[in-house]
MDTraj code that builds the backbone (N, CA, C; nanometers):
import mdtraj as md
import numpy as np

residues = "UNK UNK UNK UNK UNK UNK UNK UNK UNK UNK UNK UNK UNK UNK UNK UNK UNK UNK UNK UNK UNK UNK UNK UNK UNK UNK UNK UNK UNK UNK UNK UNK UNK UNK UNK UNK UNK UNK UNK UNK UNK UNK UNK UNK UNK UNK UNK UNK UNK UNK UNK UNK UNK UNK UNK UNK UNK UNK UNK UNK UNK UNK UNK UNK UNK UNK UNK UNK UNK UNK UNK UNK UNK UNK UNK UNK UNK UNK UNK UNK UNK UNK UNK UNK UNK UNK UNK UNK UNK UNK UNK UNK UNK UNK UNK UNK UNK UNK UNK UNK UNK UNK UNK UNK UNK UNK UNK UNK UNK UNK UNK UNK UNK UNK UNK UNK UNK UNK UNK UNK UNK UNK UNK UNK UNK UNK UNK UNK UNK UNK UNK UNK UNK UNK UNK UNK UNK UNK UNK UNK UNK UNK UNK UNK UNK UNK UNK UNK".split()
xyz = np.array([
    [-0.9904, 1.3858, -0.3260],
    [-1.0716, 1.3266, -0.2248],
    [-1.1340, 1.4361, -0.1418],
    [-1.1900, 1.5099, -0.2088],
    [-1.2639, 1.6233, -0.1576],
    [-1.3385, 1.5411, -0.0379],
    [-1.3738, 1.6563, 0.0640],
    [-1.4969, 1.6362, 0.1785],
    [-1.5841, 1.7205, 0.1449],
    [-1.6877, 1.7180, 0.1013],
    [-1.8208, 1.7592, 0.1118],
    [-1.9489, 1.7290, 0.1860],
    [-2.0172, 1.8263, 0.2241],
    [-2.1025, 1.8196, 0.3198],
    [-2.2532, 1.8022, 0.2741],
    [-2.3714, 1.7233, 0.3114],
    [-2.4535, 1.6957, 0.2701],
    [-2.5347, 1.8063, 0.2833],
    [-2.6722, 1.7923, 0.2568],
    [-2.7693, 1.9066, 0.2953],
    [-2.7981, 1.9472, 0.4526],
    [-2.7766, 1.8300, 0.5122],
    [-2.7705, 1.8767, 0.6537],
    [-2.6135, 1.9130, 0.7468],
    [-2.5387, 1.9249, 0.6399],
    [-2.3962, 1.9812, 0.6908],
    [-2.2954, 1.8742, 0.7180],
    [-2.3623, 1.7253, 0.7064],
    [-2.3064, 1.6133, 0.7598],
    [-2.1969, 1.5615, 0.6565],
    [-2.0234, 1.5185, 0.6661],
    [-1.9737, 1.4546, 0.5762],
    [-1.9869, 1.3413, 0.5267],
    [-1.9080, 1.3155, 0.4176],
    [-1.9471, 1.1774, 0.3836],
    [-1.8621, 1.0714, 0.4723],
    [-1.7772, 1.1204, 0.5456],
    [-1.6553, 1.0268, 0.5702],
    [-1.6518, 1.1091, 0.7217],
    [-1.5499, 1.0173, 0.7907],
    [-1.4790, 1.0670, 0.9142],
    [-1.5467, 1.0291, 1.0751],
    [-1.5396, 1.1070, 1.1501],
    [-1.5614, 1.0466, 1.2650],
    [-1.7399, 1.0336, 1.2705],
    [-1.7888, 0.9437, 1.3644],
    [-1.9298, 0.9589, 1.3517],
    [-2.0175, 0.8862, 1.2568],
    [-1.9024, 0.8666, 1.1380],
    [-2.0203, 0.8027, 1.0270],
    [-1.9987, 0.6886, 0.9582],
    [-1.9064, 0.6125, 1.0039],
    [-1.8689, 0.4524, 1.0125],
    [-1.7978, 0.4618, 0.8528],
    [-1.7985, 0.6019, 0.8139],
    [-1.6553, 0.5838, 0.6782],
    [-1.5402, 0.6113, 0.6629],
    [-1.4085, 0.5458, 0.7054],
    [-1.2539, 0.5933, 0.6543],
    [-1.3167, 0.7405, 0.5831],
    [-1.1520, 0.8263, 0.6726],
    [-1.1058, 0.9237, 0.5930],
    [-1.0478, 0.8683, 0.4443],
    [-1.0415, 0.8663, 0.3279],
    [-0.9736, 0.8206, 0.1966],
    [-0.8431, 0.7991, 0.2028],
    [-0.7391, 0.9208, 0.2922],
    [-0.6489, 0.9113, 0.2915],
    [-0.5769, 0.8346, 0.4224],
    [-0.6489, 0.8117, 0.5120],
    [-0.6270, 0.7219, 0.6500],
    [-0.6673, 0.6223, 0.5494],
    [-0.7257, 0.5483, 0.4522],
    [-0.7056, 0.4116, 0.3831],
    [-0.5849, 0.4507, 0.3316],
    [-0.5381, 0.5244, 0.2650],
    [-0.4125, 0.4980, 0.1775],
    [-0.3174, 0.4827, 0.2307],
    [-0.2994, 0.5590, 0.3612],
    [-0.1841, 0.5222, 0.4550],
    [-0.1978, 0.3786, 0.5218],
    [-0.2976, 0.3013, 0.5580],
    [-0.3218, 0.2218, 0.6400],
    [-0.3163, 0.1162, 0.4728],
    [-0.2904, 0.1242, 0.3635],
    [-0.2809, 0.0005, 0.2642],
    [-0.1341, 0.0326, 0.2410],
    [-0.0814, 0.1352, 0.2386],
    [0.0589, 0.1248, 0.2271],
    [0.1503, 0.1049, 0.3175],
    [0.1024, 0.1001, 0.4342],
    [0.1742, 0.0398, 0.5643],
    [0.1569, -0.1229, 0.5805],
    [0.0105, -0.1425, 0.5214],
    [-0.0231, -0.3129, 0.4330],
    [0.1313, -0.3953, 0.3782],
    [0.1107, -0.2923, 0.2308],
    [0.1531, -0.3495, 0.1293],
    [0.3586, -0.3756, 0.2214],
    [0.3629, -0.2588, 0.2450],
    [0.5470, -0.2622, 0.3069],
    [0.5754, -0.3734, 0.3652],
    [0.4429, -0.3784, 0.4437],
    [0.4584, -0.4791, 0.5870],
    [0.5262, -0.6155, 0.5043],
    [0.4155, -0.6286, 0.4195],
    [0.4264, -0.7504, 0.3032],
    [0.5341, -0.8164, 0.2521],
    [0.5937, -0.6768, 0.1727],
    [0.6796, -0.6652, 0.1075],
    [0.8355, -0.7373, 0.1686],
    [0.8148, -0.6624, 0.3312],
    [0.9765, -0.7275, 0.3569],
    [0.8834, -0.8302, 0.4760],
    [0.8206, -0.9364, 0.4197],
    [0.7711, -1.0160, 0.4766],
    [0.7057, -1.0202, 0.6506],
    [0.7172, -0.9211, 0.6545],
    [0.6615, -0.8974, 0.8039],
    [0.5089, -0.8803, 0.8848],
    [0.4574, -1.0155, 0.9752],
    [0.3376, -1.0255, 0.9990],
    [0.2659, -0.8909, 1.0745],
    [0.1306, -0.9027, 1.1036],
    [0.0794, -0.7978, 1.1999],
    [0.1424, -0.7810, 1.3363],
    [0.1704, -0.9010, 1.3608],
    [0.1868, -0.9714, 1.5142],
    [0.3374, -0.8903, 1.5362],
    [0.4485, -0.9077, 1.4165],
    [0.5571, -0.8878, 1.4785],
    [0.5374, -0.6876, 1.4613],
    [0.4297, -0.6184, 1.3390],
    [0.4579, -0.5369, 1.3764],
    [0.4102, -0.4403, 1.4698],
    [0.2766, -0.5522, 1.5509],
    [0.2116, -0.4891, 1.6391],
    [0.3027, -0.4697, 1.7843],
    [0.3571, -0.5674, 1.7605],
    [0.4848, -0.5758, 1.9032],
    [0.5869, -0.4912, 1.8787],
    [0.6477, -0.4222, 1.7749],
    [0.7282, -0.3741, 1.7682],
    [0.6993, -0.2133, 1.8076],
    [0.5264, -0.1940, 1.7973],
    [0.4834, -0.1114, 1.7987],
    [0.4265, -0.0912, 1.9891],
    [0.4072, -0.1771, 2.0538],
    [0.3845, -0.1715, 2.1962],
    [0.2052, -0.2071, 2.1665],
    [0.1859, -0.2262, 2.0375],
    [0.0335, -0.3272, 2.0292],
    [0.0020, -0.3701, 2.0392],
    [-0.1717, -0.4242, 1.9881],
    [-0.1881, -0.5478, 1.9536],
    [-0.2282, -0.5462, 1.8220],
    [-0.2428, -0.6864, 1.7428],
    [-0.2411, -0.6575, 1.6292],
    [-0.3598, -0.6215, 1.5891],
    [-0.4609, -0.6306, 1.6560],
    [-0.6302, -0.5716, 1.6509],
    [-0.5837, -0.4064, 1.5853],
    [-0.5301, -0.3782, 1.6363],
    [-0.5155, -0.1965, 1.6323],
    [-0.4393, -0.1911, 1.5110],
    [-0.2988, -0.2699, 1.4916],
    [-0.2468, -0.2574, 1.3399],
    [-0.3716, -0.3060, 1.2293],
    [-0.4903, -0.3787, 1.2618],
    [-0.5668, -0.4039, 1.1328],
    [-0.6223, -0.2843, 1.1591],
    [-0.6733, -0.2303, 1.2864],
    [-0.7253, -0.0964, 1.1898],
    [-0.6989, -0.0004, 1.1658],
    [-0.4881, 0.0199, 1.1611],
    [-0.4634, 0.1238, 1.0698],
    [-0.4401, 0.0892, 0.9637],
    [-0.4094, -0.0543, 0.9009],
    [-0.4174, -0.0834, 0.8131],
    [-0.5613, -0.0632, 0.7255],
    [-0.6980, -0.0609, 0.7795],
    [-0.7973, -0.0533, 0.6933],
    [-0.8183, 0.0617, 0.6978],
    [-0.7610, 0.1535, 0.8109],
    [-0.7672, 0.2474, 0.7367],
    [-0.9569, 0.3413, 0.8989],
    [-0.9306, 0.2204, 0.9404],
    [-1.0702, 0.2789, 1.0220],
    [-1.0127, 0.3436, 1.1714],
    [-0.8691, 0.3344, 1.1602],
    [-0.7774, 0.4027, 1.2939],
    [-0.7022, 0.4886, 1.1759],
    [-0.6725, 0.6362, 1.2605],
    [-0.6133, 0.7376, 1.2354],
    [-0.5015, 0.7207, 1.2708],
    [-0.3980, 0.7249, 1.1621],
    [-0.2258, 0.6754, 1.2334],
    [-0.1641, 0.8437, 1.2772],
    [-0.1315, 0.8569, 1.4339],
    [-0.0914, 0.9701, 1.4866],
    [0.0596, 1.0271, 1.4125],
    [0.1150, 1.1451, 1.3526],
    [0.2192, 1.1337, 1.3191],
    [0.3401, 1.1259, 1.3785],
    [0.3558, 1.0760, 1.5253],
    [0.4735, 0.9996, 1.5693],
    [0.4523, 0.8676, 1.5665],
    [0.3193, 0.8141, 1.5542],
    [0.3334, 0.6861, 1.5382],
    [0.3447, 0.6119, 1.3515],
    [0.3353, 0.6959, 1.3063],
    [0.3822, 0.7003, 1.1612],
    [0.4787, 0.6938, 1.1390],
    [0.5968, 0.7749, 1.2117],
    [0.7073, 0.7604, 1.2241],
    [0.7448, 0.6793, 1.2244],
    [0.7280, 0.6480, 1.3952],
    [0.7550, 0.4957, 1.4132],
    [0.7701, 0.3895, 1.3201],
    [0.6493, 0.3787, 1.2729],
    [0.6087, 0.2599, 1.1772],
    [0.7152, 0.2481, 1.0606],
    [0.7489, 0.3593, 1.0181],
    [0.8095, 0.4124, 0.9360],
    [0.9675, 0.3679, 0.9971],
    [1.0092, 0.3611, 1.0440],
    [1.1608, 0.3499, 1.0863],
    [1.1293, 0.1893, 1.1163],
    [1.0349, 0.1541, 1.1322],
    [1.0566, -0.0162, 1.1903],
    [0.9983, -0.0643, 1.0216],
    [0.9423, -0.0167, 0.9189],
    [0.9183, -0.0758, 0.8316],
    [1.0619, -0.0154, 0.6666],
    [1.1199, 0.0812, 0.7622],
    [1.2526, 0.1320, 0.6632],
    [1.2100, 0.1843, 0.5180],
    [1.1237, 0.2856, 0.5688],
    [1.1136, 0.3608, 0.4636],
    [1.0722, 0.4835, 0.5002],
    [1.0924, 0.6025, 0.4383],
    [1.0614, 0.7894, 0.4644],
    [0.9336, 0.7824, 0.4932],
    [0.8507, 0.8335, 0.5739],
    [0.7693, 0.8644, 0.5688],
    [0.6503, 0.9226, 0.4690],
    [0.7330, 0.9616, 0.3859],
    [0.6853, 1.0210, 0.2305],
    [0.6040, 0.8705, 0.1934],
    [0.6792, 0.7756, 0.1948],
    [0.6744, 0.6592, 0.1331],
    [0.4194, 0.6237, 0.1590],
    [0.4634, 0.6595, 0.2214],
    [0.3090, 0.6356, 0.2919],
    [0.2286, 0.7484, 0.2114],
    [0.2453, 0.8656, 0.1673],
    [0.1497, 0.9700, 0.0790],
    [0.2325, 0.9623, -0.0214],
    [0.3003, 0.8422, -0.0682],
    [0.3267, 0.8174, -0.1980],
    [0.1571, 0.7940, -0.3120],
    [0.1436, 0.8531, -0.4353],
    [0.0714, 0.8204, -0.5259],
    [-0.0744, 0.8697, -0.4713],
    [-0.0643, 0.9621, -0.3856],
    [-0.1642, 1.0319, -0.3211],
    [-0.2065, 1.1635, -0.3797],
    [-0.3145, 1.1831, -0.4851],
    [-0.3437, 1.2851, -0.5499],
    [-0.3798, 1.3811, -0.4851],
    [-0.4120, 1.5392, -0.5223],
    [-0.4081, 1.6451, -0.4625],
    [-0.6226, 1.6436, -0.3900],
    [-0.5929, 1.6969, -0.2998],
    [-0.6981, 1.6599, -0.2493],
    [-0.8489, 1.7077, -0.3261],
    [-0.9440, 1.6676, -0.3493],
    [-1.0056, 1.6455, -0.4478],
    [-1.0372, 1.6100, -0.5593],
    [-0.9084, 1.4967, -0.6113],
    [-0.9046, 1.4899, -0.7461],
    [-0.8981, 1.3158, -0.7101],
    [-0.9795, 1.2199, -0.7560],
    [-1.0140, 1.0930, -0.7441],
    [-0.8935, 1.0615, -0.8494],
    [-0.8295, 0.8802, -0.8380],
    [-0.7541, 0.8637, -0.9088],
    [-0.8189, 0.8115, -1.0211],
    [-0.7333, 0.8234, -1.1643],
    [-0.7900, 0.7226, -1.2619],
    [-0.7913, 0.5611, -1.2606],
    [-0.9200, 0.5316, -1.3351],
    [-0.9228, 0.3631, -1.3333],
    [-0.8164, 0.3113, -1.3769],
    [-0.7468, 0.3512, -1.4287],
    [-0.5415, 0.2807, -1.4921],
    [-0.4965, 0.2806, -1.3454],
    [-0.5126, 0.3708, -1.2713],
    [-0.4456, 0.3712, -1.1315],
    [-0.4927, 0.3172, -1.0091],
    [-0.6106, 0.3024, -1.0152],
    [-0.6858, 0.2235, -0.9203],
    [-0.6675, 0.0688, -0.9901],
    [-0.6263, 0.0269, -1.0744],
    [-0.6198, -0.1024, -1.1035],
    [-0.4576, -0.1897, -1.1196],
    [-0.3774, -0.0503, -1.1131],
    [-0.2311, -0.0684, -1.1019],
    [-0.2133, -0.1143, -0.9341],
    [-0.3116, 0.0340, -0.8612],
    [-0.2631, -0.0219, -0.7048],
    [-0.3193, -0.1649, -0.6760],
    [-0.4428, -0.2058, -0.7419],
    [-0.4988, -0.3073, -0.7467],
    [-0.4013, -0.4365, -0.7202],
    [-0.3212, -0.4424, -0.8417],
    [-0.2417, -0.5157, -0.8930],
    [-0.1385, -0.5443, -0.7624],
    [-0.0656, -0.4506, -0.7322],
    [0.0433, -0.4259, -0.6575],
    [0.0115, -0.5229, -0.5204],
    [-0.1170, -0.5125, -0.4915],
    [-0.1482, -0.5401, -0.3718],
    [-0.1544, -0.6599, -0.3665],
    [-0.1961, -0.7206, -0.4553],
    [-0.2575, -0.8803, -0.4599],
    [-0.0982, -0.9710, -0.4374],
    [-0.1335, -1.0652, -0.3357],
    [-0.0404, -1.1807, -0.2748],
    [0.0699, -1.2437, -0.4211],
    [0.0228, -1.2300, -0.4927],
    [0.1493, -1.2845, -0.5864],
    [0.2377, -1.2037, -0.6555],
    [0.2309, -1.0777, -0.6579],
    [0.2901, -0.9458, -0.6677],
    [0.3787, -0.9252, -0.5708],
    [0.2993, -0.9861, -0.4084],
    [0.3833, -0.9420, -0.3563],
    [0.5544, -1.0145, -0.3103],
    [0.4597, -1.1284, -0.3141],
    [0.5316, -1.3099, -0.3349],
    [0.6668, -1.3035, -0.4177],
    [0.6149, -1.2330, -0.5546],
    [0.7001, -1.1893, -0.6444],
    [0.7981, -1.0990, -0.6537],
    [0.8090, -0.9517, -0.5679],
    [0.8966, -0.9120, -0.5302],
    [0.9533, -0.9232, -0.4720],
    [0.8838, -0.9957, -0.3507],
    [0.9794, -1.0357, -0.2280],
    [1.0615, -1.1355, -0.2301],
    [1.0481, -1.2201, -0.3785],
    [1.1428, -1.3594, -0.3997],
    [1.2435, -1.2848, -0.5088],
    [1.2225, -1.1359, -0.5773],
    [1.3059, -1.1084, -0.6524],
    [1.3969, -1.0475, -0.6004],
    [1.3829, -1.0050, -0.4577],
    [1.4904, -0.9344, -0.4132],
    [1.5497, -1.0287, -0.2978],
    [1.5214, -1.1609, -0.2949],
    [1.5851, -1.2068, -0.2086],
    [1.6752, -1.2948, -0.2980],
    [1.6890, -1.3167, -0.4451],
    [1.7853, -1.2967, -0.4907],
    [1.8934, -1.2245, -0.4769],
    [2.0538, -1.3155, -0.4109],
    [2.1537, -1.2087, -0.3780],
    [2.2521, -1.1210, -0.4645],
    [2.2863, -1.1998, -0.5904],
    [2.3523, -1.1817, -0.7226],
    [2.3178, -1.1089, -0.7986],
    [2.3018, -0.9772, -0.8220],
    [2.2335, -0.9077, -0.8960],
    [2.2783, -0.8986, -1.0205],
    [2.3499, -1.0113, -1.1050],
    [2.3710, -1.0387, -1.2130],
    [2.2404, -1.1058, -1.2330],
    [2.2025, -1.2083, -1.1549],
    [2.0989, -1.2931, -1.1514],
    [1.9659, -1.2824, -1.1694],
    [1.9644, -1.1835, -1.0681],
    [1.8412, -1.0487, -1.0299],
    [1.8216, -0.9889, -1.1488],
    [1.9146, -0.9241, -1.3094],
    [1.9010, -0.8651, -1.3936],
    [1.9101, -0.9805, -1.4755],
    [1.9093, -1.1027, -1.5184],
    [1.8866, -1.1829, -1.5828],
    [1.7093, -1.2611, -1.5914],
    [1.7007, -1.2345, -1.5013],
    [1.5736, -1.2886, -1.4452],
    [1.4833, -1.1975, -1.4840],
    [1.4966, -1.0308, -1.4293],
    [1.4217, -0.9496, -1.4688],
    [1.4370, -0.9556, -1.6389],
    [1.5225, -0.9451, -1.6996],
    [1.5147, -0.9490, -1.8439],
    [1.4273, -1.0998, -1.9144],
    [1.4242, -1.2183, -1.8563],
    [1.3894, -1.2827, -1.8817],
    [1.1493, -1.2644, -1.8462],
    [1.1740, -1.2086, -1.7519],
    [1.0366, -1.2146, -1.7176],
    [0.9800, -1.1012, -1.8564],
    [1.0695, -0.9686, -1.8476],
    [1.0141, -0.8575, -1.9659],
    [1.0038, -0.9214, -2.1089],
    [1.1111, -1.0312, -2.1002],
    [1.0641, -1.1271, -2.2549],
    [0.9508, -1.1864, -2.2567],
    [0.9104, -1.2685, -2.1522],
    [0.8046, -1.3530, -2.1716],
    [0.7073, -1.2378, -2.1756],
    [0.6629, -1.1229, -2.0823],
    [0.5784, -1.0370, -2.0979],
    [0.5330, -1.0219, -2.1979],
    [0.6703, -0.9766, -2.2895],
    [0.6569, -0.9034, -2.4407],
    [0.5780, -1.0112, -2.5709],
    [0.6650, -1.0848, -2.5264],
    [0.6505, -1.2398, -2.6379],
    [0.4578, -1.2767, -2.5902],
    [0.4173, -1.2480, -2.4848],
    [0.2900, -1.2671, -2.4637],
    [0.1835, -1.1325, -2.5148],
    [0.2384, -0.9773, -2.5115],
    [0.1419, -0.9251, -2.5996],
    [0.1587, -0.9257, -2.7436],
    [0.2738, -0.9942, -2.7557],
    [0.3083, -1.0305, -2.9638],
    [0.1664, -1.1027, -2.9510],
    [0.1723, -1.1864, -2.8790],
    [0.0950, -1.3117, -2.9252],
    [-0.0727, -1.2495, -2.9121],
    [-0.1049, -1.1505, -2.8524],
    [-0.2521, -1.1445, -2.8324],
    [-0.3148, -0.9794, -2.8861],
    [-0.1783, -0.9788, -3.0218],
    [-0.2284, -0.8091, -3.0917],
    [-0.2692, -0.8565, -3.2394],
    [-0.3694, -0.7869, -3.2531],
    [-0.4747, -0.9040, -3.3446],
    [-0.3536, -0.8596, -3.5384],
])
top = md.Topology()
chain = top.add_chain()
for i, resn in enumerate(residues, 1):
    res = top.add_residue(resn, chain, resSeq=i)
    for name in ("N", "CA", "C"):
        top.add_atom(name, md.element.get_by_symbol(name[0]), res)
traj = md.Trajectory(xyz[None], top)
């Protein structure tokens, strides 16, 4: 996610020019997706944060710069390392591949998330590994069925 400068010195991104830094989106979709994940609205984590939730949508989109104590923060009220947030974050200048832009794709969308969050609220993890084995069957049994 290189920054490069136009002919008149101007970037493509950042303050001034109404475009997210690339990586202030990636942090602000993976603070999204967590929120999600252990079911938690804007509202409760804008309060937890001394917010409002206006300001969590725009570190979530990514058009607010998350300060790194308030990353922290976020980070200890959403229970995960901080790492967790420049997770899958390529080296700077190198755009991701379309396999990977369509994986995060995936991840993000409401029934993915629906879906993990009902697989781990399974308490029995006999159950939890029955289930998962059962879903990797149907998976499988569905590309048998569509390899010419």
């Amino acid at each position: 996610m290189k920054k490069t400068a136009d002919h008149r010195g101007a970037t493509p991104y950042g303050r001034g020019t109404g475009v997210p830094n690339p990586v202030d989106v990636h942090v602000g979709t993976r603070i999204r997706t967590r929120r999600l994940l252990i079911g938690m609205n804007q509202e409760t984590l804008a309060n937890a944060l001394k917010l409002t939730f206006q300001q969590v949508q725009k570190y979530e989109g990514g058009a607010n710069r998350v300060s790194a104590s308030r990353l922290s923060h976020i980070a200890e009220i959403l229970g995960v390392p901080i790492s967790y947030f420049f997770s899958d974050l390529g080296p700077e200048g190198s755009e991701p591949s379309l396999r990977e832009l369509e994986t995060r794709e995936r991840m993000q969308r409401p029934e993915t998330i629906e879906l993990i969050r009902s697989y781990y609220a399974i308490a029995d993890q006999d159950t939890r590994r029955q289930f998962l084995d059962m879903v990797k069957a149907v998976a499988q049994s569905q590309q048998h069925q569509h390899q010419p």
